[in-house]
Structure formats: structure tokens, C-alpha cells
N, C-alpha and C positions, 0 to 999 in steps of 0.2 A: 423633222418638222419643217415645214416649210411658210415661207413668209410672206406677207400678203404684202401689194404694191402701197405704198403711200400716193393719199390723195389730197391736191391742194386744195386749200384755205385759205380766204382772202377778207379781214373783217374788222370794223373797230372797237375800241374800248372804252370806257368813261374814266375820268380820275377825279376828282374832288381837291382842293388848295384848302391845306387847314391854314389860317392866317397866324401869326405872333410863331414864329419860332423858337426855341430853345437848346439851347447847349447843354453836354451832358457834363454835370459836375464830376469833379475827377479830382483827386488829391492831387499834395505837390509831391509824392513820390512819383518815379519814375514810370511808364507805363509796364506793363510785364508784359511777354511775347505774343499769348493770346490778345491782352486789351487793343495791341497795336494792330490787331486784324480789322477791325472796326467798330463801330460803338455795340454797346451788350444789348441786346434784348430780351427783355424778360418777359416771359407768357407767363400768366398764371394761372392757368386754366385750363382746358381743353375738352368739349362736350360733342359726339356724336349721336344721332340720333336718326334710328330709322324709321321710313313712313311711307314704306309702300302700303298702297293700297289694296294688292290681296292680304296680307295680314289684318290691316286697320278694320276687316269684316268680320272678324274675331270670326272665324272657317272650324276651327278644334271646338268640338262639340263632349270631345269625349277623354277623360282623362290620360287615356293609352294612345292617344292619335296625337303626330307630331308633323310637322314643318319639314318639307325638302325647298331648298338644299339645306341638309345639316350643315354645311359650314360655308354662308352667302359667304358674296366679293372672292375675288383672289385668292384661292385658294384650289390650286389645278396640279392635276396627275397623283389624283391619292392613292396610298397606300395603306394596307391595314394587316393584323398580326392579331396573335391570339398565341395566353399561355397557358391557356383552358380556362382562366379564369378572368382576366384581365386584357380588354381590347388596346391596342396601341394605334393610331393612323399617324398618315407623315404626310407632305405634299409639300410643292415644290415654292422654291423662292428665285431663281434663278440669279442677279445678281444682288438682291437686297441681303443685308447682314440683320442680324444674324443669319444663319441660315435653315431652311429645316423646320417647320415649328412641329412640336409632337405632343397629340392630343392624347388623353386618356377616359376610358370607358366603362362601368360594367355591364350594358345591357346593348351599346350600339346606338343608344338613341340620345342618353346624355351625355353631351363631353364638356370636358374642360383641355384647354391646354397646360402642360405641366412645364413648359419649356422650351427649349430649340436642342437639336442633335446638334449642331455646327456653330456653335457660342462662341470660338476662340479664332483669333487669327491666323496661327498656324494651320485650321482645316478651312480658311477658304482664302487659297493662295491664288494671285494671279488675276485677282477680280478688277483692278486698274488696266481700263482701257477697254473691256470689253462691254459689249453694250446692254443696256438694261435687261434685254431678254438673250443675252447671253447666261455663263455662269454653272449655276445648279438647275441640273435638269432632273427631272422622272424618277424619285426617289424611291426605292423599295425599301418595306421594313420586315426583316424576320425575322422568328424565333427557330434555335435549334434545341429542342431539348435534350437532346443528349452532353451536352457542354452546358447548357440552362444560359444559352448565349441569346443577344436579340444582334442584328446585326443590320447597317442600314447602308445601303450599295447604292452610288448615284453618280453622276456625269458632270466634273466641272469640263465647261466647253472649253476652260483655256488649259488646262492641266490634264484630263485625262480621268479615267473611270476609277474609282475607289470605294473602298467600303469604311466604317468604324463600325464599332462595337461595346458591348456594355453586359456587364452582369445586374445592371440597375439604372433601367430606362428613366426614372425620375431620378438619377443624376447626371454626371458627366458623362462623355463618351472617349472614345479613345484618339488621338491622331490618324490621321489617314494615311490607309496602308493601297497603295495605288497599284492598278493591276495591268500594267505594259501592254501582256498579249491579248487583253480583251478591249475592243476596238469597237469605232462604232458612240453608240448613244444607249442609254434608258436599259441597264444591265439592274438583272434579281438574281437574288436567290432561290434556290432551288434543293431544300436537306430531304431527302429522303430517309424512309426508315431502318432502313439495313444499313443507318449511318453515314453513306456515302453521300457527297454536295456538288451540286453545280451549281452556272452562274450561265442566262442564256439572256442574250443579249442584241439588238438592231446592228447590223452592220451594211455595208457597201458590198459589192461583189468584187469576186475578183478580176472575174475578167470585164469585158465590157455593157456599162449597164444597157438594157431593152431600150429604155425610153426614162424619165424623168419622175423620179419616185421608183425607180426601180430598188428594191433594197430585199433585204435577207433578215430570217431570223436564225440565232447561232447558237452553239451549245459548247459550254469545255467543263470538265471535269474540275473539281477544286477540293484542295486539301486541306481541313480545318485544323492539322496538327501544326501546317509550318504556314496558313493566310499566302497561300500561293495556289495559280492555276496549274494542272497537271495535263499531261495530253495532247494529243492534236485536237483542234476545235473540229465541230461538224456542221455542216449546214440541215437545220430542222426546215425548214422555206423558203422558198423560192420567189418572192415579190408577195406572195399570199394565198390566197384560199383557191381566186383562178388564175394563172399565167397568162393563159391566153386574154385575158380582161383586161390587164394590163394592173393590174392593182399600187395604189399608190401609198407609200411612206407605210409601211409596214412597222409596227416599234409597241413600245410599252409593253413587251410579253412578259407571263404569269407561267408558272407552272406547276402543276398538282397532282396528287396521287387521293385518289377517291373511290374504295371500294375496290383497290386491286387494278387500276387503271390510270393511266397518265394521259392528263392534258393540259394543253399547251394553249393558253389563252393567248390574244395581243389585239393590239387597236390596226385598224385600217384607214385609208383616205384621207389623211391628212388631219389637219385640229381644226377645219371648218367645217360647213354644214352637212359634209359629207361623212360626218366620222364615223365611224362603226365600230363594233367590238365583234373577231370570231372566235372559232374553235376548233382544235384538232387533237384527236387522242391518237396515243401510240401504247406498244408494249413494254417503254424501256425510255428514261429520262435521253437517250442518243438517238430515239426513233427508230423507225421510221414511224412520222406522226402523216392522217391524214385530215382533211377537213371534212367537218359536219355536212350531209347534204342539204342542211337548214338554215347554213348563217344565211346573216348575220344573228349575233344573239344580243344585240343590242344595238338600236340605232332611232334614229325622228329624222331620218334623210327623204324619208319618200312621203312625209306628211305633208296636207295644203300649207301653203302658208300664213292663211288669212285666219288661221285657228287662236280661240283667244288665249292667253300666259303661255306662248309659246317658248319651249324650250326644246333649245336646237344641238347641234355639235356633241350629242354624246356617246363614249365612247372612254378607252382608256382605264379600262376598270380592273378590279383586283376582286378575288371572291372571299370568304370567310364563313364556315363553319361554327357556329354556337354553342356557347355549353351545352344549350338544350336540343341538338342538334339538328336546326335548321342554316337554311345557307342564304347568307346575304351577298351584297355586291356592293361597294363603290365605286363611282366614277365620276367623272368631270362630265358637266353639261353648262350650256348658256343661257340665259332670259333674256333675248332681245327684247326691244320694245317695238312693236307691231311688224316683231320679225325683222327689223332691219336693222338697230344698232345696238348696243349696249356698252358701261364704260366699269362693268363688274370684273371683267371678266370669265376664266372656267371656274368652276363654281365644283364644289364637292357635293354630290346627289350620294344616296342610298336606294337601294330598292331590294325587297324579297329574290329569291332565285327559284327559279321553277323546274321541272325537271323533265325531258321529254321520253317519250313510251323505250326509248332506245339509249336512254341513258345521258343526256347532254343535259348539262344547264345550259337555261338563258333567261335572260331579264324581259327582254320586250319580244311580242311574235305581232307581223303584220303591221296593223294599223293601231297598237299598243302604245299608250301614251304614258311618259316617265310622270308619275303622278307630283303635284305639289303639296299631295296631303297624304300619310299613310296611318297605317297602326300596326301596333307588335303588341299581340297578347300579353298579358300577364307586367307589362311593362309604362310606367308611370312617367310624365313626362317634370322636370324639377322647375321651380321658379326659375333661376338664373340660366337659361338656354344660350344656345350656340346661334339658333334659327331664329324666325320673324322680326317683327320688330324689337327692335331696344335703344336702350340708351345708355353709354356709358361714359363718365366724366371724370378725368384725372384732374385733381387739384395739385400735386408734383411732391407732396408732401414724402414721399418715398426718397430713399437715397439712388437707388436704380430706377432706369425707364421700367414703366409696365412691360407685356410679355404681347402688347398689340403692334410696340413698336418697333421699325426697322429704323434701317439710316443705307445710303445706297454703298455698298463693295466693303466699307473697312468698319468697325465700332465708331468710328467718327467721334473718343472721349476728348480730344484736343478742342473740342466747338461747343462743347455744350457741359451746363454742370446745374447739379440737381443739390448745391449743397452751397453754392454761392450766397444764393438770398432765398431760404425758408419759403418754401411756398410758392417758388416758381422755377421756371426751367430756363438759366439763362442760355441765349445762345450767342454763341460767335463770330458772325461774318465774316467770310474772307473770297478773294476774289474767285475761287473756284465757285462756278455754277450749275444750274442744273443741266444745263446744254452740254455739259461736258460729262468726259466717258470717268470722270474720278469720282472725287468723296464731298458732296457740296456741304453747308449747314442746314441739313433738309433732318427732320424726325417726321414721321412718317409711318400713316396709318392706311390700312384698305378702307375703301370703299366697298361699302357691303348692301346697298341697297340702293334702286334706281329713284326714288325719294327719299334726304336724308337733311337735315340740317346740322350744321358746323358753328361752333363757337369758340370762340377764344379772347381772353382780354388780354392786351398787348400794352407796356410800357419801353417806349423806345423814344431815343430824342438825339438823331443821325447828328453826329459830327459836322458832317458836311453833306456833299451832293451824290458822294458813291455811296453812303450807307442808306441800306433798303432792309426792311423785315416785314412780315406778313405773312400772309397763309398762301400756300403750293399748291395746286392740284396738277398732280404729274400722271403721264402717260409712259414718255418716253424723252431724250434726249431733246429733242423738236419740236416734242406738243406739250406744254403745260398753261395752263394762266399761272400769273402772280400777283397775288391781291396785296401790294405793296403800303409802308411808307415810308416818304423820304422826305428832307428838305431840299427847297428847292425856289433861291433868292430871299433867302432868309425866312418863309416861310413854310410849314409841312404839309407835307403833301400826299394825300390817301387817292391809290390809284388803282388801276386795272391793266398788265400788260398779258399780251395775249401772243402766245408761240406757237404759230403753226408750221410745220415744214420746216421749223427751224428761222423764220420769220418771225420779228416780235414788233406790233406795235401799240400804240396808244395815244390819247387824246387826253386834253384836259376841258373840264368843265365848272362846274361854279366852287364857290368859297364858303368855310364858316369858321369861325373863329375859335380857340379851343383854348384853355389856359396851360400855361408852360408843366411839363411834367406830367400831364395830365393823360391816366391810363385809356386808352381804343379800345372800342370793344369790335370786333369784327364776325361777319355772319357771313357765311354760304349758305344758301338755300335751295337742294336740286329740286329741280322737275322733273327728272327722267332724260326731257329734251334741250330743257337749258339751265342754266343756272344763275341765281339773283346774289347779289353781291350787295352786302348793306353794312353800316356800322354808324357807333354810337361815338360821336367823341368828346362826350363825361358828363352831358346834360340827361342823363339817362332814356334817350327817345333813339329808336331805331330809324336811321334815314337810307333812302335806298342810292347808291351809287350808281348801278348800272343793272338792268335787268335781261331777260331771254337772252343770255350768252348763249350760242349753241354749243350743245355739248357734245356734239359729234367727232370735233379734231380729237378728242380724249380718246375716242374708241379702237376697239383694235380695226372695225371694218374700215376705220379711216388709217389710223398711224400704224397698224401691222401690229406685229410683234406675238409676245404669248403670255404678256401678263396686264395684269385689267388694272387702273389706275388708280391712287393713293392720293392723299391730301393731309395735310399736316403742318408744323414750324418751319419756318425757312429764314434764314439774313445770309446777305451777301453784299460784300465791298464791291461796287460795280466799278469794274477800270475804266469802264465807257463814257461812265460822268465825269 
């Protein structure tokens, strides 16, 4: 995968002076290690809501027709499995914890999440220090049925290729069993029916690469008696479909056996607007495989671009066979906005698979457009969806976070507690932040829609001048806002700081008065292009702070990277004050 250059931002903020400050009352026992991080913050709340505009035209006309992307926001390099009767998908979290989330199906069109494959600390080791879109890469899920095994093979960037395993995907999975001589990135499996397993896998060459993006796709043998590779490894490709093209970042390959024939699916051209999905069949899981003279079999690279709901970058897909035996496809695609930006990122799509006179599948031919709306016969879509709009709001009444939230690299239970005070999530402050490569007080949801609105009521009353809480919206290390508040000369202070480039600044602007104690309610409001910043503080009237923030630093065409931005709780002890 390769990474897009960072591009500077230069721009102000507004903040608001709430006047009359307050102290947070505190017993005369001693502080205990957490309170001494900085003052608690209680949210008691949390409301998401989406509002795009092709939803809002109510488009499903028909009870069998559903919403692409099945699973908006953040949610890139899917994977999917089948146990003849039960679909499973996975896709990638890179370095947010948990890690992994894994959705459950019967028909492909309705999911729910039942969990994450990588919930414990021992399987994601090494995540300190590595940067957001480091981590967990391109996860595969499969099933073997001959063992009645699901097994799910992925790429930590600091540790090295591994798989776990389960005899019961809606529980636990197993520690990770790490596989040395398989190199490289974005490694599956591969079970055949005469028993036998491989794992074919992105790597480097060995001698010296063509040019830039030059890469290989590879194959080794694997033994499911002893979870070890067997063999010498083979090279299946050579940079990709043509050498002489020069083809760039070769990766995410699939492999299948369909009527007596083996092929070899993978993404092409990188994770931008160039992506593509091809294909090559061979006689034998070791090849020789060759390619289709029709790729790509998936891609929106050679479309205008002034086309309207443009969705770009796709590619990276995985196929699936049905009970009823037809063949689907996921894959990761993007929804810019008027084709230039977006702050969702890859996004998990669906589509049919088609089948050509010569025996290939593929998703799109030509000037074939990844639809926003489909249908599946015989197949009903349920109230509480994955797709279009929604809205969903934690009150925290739970002992565990929902299954929407992350926290970056570690569980982060040291910052946060759902059992302090009934009815809210308190959090912890401490001087680690989001600019840094560790564990901030960040909880932490995607963004799943390029109009959305954010709520949250906030009770905080800062110690001093370093305690801050408020709502995140993070990108990466460099680019987030912080919709803050702090004291500040004895009075509190609702503000806007803005990180670009790893740049942060901000301004102040007028005053109002707010009584001591007294719960904030705080609002985000996307546009797609910027974002409105408003709250309430306790006279129940929304007041606007700062409006048309751009929302552009947040995107990957601006900050890089390979995952689309989040928004959520955040406190932090600032050393800087």
C-alpha cells in the first residue's frame, strides 16, 4: 500500500469564555492514581446520526432492494466466508483496538456485528508507536470444513503475518500463531478439497524491484495438523496481469477452486483512484496461473469525473458463493464529494458477479457503474440496517462499550469507566494525546456518512488550565479538531483547536455565563465540506461557536493514510498549559 503525500493547512478556530468557573468537588481522601491524571469527565450520552442526502430521497422503492455501501465509514479490505449456511465478513482496523470487527449474515444483505476477532491484548501486540494507519492490515476470513475451522490470517505491520482460529466465530478466538517465512503483507487462505491448504500472500521480490510498486504475488503450502507453513514458497506473479505496464502494488489476493479450476483473484494500482480488481486461472493452487484477457474485473478508474454519487478507488475484493448458488463479491470503494474528497473513507460495497462466455467472473465491464442501490431476489431488507441513514445513541447504561467503539492501540480500561457514575462514561485525562503514536483518552466511533450530526452532554469542571474534554474528530496523528473545554483565569472555556500538519491553533471570541456544575451539551454538524460546531450551556438553546470549518485536513486526499476518520470522547491533561 502506498501513501499519499501530506498537504498543508493553514486556518483559524473560534472558542467561546464561559464566565464563573468551578472547582470539582473532591473528598478528603487521598486522590487514587487514575483521579490524579486529571479532573473526570462525564459524557452521558452520545448520539450519531446520518444525513446524507441520497438516502434522505427515500430511493428503495421495493422491499428486496437495499443500500450500497453495506457497511458506510471505515470499514476497508473486506473479507467474507461461508459455512453453507451462515455468512461471516471481517475488514480491517489497522491500529484502533479492538481489532477486527466481525459481522454476521444469513442472506448477504442483512448484517449485524457480533463482535471483533482480536478483543484481547495479547493478539494485538506491538501497536505502541506505530502510526494510525499502521497495525492490522487486509484481513481474511475462512472456513475449512473439513476441521469445521473458521480461521482469520492478517498482517500486524509491527509484528508480522498471523492467523487465529475458532470453532465458534460468535465467540472467542484463539492467540496468534505467527507465520516467520510468510513475508510480505495481506496473506489468505487458501483450503482446498482434497484437504490440502495454502496461504498466498503480497510480497517484495527478491532480486531487484523494476521500478516502484513493483511487487509479487506468492504461494506456500500449509499444514493444518501442526498451524505451520510447509515447503518452498512460489511466485504465482510477477508485478501483475502485464509486466511490461509496469503494474503497481499488486496485494490483497483471493484464491478459489470453481468447477474444477483455480483462480487467483488480487487488487491492482494502489488504494487510489486507480484501484482495480483482476484475475488469473491456473491448474493447481502452485500455478502456473495466467491472466484474463479482460481485466480488469473491477474498477471506476476510466470513468468521467464530473459523474454524479461518484464512487471511486474500487477494488480489493473477495468472492462468495450462496446457498442458493449464486456469486457475490465485496469490496472496498470511496464516495468522494464532487470526486475530490471525502473524510469516510474505504467503505465496504457488494455487488452481484457475472460470468463471462469463457468462464471468469467479474463485477463491472467498461463503463459499468458500482450501483448505490441493488436487489436480491427472494431477500427482505430488516428494520435496523447496516446502510443509509440512522441514528444511533448510547446512554452508557451498559457495563462494557458498545461494539461501535474503538480506543487507539491498547483497551485503554485505565481512562475510562462505565460503572463509576450510572449513566455515564467517565473519562480520564492524562497527558498522553492524540498527536502521539500511544493510547490517548480518545472512545471512538467512525464516521459513516458525509452529513451527520453529533451529540453529546458533557459534565466537566477542569481543575486547572491543563484539564480539557470534549469531542475528537481524528484523522491521523496531525489532523484532528478538538472541540474542547477548559478553564482558563478562572473562567471556562468552550473552544475549537484545529490540527493540521501537526499544527494546532486557535482563537478566542465572546463570553456567556453558565452556572457552576452545570452539564454542556455539545454538537457537530457535518456538511460533507465543513463542519458547524455549536452547544448548549444549560439554558437549553443551541448557540453556534464556529461554522464552515473545512473538512478537508480530515481526508485521506489531504492527511494520507488508509483509514477514513472517527469522532468521539476525548480529556487530556495538557502539559502545554
Amino acid at each position: 500500500m502506498k501513501r499519499r503525500k501530506n498537504i498543508p493547512f493553514v486556518f483559524l478556530s473560534g472558542v467561546i469564555v464561559i464566565a464563573s468557573a468551578c472547582s470539582f468537588n473532591k473528598s478528603n481522601t487521598e486522590k487514587t492514581d487514575i483521579e490524579k491524571k486529571g479532573a473526570i469527565a462525564y459524557f452521558n450520552n452520545f448520539t450519531y446520526k446520518g444525513n446524507d442526502d441520497f438516502y434522505n430521497e427515500n430511493r428503495l422503492t421495493e422491499p428486496e432492494q437495499f443500500y450500497n455501501p453495506i457497511l458506510p465509514g471505515w470499514y476497508s479490505d473486506p473479507s467474507v466466508c461461508t459455512n453453507g449456511e451462515d455468512y461471516f465478513l471481517v475488514t480491517s482496523t489497522f491500529t484502533y483496538y479492538p481489532g477486527v470487527p466481525i459481522f454476521h449474515s444469513k442472506d448477504l444483505v442483512n448484517w449485524k456485528q457480533i463482535g471483533h476477532v482480536l478483543d484481547r491484548p495479547s493478539q494485538l501486540v506491538k501497536m505502541e508507536g506505530q502510526h494510525v494507519s499502521g497495525g492490522i492490515f487486509a484481513p481474511d476470513i475462512s472456513y475449512n470444513p473439513r476441521n469445521q475451522t473458521y480461521y482469520m490470517i492478517t498482517t500486524n505491520v509491527g509484528a508480522g503475518n498471523f492467523f487465529v482460529k475458532t470453532q465458534d466465530p460468535f465467540g472467542s478466538w484463539s492467540d496468534p500463531i505467527y507465520l516467520p517465512k510468510v513475508g510480505g503483507i495481506d496473506p489468505s487462505f487458501f483450503f482446498d478439497d482434497d484437504g490440502r491448504a495454502y496461504i498466498v500472500n503480497n510480497d517484495g521480490m527478491d532480486g531487484k524491484e523494476l521500478y516502484d510498486g513493483h511487487r509479487s504475488i506468492r504461494v506456500r503450502e500449509f499444514d493444518v495438523n501442526t498451524d505451520k507453513t510447509v515447503g518452498p514458497w512460489k511466485m504465482l506473479v510477477n508485478g501483475g496481469v502485464n509486466l511490461a505496464e509496469k503494474p503497481i502494488w499488486i496485494e490483497g489476493p483471493h484464491m478459489y477452486k470453481i468447477n474444477g479450476k483455480y483462480y487467483l483473484m488480487a487488487a491492482e494500482g494502489g488504494t487510489g483512484t486507480n484501484h482495480t480488481e483482476v484475475i488469473f486461472s491456473g491448474d493447481s493452487p502452485m500455478g502456473d496461473f495466467t491472466p484474463w484477457d479482460k481485466n480488469p474485473i473491477l474498477t471506476q478508474k476510466q470513468l468521467t469525473s464530473d459523474r454524479p454519487n461518484p464512487i471511486t478507488c474500487a477494488g480489493h475484493a473477495d468472492l462468495i458463493q450462496t446457498k442458493e448458488g449464486d456469486w457475490w463479491a465485496v469490496f472496498l470503494a470511496c464516495r468522494p464529494i464532487d470526486n475530490d474528497f471525502e473524510n469516510l473513507g474505504r467503505e465496504t460495497f457488494i455487488m452481484p458477479v457475472r460470468w463471462s462466455d469463457d468462464g471468469f467472473p467479474y463485477m463491472t465491464k467498461d463503463d459499468d457503474l458500482v450501483p448505490m442501490i441493488l436487489k436480491r431476489k427472494g431477500v427482505q431488507r430488516e428494520t435496523n440496517v447496516t446502510f443509509g441513514n440512522f441514528e444511533r445513541k448510547d446512554d452508557f447504561n451498559d457495563p462494557v462499550l458498545g461494539m461501535e467503539w474503538l480506543t487507539l492501540r491498547t483497551p485503554a480500561t485505565d481512562l475510562y469507566s462505565l460503572t463509576e457514575k450510572p449513566g455515564s462514561l467517565a473519562l480520564y485525562g492524562t497527558t498522553i494525546t492524540a498527536s502521539e503514536k500511544k493510547t490517548p483518552a480518545y472512545i471512538a466511533r467512525r464516521m459513516q456518512h458525509h452529513k451527520f450530526e453529533c451529540t453529546t452532554e458533557l459534565t466537566f469542571n477542569p481543575e486547572n488550565e491543563s484539564d480539557e474534554a470534549g469531542m475528537l474528530l481524528f484523522k491521523n496523528e496531525g489532523n484532528h479538531y478538538f472541540f474542547f473545554i477548559r478553564q482558563n483565569n478562572g473562567q471556562k472555556i468552550i473552544g475549537l483547536k484545529q490540527t493540521v500538519n501537526h499544527e494546532a491553533k486557535e482563537t478566542t471570541t465572546n463570553s456567556v455565563s453558565v452556572k457552576t456544575n452545570k452539564t454542556v451539551k455539545m454538537k457537530v454538524v457535518s456538511t460533507g465540506l465543513t463542519y458547524n460546531f455549536f452547544y448548549d450551556p444549560g439554558d437549553g438553546n443551541w448557540k453556534m461557536l464556529c461554522d464552515k470549518i473545512d473538512a478537508k485536513p480530515l481526508s485521506t486526499a489531504s492527511a494520507g493514510g488508509f483509514t477514513g476518520s472517527t469522532i468521539g470522547m476525548y480529556a487530556v491533561k495538557n502539559s502545554n498549559k
